[in-house]
N, C-alpha and C positions, 0 to 999 in steps of 0.2 A: 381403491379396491371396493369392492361388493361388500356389503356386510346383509349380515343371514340372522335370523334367529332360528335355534333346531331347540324345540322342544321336547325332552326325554321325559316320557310319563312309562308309570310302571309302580308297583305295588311297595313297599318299603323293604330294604334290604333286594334290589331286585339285581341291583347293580350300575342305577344310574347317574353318580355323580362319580365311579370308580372311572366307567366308561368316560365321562363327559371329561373329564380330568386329560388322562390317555391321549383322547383325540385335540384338547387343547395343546399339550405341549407338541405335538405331533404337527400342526397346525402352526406354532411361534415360531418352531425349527424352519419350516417352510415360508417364513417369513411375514405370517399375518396376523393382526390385532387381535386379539379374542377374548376376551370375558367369560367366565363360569356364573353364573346365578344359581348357585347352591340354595334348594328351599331353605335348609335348616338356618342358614346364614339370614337368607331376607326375613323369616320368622325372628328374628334377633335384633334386625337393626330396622327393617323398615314396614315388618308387619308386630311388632310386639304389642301386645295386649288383643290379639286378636283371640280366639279359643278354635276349636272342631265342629263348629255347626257346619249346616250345610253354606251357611251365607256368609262367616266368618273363612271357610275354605274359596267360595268365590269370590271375594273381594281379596284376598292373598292374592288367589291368584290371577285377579285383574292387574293390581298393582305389579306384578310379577312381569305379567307380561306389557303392558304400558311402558318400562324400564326397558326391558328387551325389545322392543322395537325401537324405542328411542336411540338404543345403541347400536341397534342393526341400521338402520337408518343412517350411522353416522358412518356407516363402514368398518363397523365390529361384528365378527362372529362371535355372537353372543349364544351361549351353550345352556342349557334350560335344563337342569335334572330337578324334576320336581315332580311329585306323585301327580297333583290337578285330576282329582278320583271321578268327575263328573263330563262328561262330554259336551254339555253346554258350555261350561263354565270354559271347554279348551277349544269349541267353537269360536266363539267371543275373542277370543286372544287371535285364533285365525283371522278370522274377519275383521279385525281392528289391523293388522300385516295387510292385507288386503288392499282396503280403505287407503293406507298409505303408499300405499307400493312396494314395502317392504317383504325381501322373501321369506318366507317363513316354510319350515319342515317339522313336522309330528314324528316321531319315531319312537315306538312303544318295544319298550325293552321288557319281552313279554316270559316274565320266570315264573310259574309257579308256585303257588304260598307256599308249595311241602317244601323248596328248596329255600326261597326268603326266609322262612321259618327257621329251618336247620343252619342260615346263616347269620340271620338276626343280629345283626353289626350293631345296632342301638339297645337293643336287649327288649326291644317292644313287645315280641310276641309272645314271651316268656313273662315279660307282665302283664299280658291281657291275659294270658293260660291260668295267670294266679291272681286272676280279677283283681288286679292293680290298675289298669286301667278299662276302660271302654272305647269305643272308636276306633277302636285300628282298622283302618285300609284295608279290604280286601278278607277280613276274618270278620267282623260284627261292626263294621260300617259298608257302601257300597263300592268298587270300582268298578266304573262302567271301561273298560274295554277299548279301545280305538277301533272302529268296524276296520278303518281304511286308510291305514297312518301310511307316510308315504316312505318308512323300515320300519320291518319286525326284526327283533334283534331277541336270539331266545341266548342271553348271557350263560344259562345254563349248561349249552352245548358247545360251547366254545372259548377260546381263553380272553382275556382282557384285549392283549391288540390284536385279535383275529372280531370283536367287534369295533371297535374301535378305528377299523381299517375298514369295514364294510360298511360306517358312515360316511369316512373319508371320502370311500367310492362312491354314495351316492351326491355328498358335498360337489365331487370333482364332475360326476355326470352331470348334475344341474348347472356347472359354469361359477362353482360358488367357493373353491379353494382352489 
């Protein structure tokens, strides 16, 4: 089998590791390998001690994606929910897929901060509101945006497997589930 790496970038609380989840088990049932790379997880085991600069969030997510192609590579659809706030930094991850031959998809689970906000699963925005922290994604640090991912997925307007089926669909159009 094909292995793929789909990188889900999107603002925190947007809805990308609920989806990336979803579309794994959907994916196992159908009989193929597949990996989740949860940012908050590799921040724990295989980026810890890193902090929120700009160059401590690029090198996350080099290692991030170096991992998933490795594993896409091997014939793992490996599933990418992870903010990666800069365009360069998710260029480089394309281009290193590339390089390899490895298929790689961008897909920008594109919600609105007034919605992440009012959903705030990790409770971040409501500690940046009470300047507990700084840095948060999308509020008082940058996200640059995907000009040209290849799915928008606005999770706001639809339920968990109504996206989650519309990756599927583009998985299945490219030849990749």
């Amino acid at each position: 089998m094909t292995g793929a790496t789909v990188w889900l970038t999107g603002l925190p609380s947007a809805g990308k590791t609920t989806i990336a989840r979803a579309l794994a088990d959907r994916l196992r049932a159908e009989g193929r390998r597949v990996e989740v790379l949860d940012g908050d997880e590799i921040r724990t085991f295989l980026s810890a001690g890193l902090g929120f600069t700009r160059a401590d969030r690029d090198t996350n997510v080099q290692r991030i994606g170096f991992v998933a192609e490795l594993l896409a590579r091997n014939g793992i659809t490996t599933l990418v929910p992870v903010i990666a706030p800069y365009a360069d930094s998710r260029t480089a991850v394309r281009e290193r897929h590339r390089a390899e031959g490895t298929p790689y998809l961008e897909v920008h689970i594109a919600t609105p901060v007034e919605v992440c906000s009012e959903r705030d699963v990790k409770g971040l925005y409501a500690k940046q509101a009470a300047g507990e922290i700084s840095g948060l994604t999308g509020v008082d640090d940058p996200y640059e945006q995907p000009e040209a991912p290849d799915l928008r997925i606005a999770s706001h307007t639809q339920t968990v497997p109504e996206s989650a089926a519309a990756l599927h669909g583009l998985l299945t159009e490219r030849g990749l589930a």
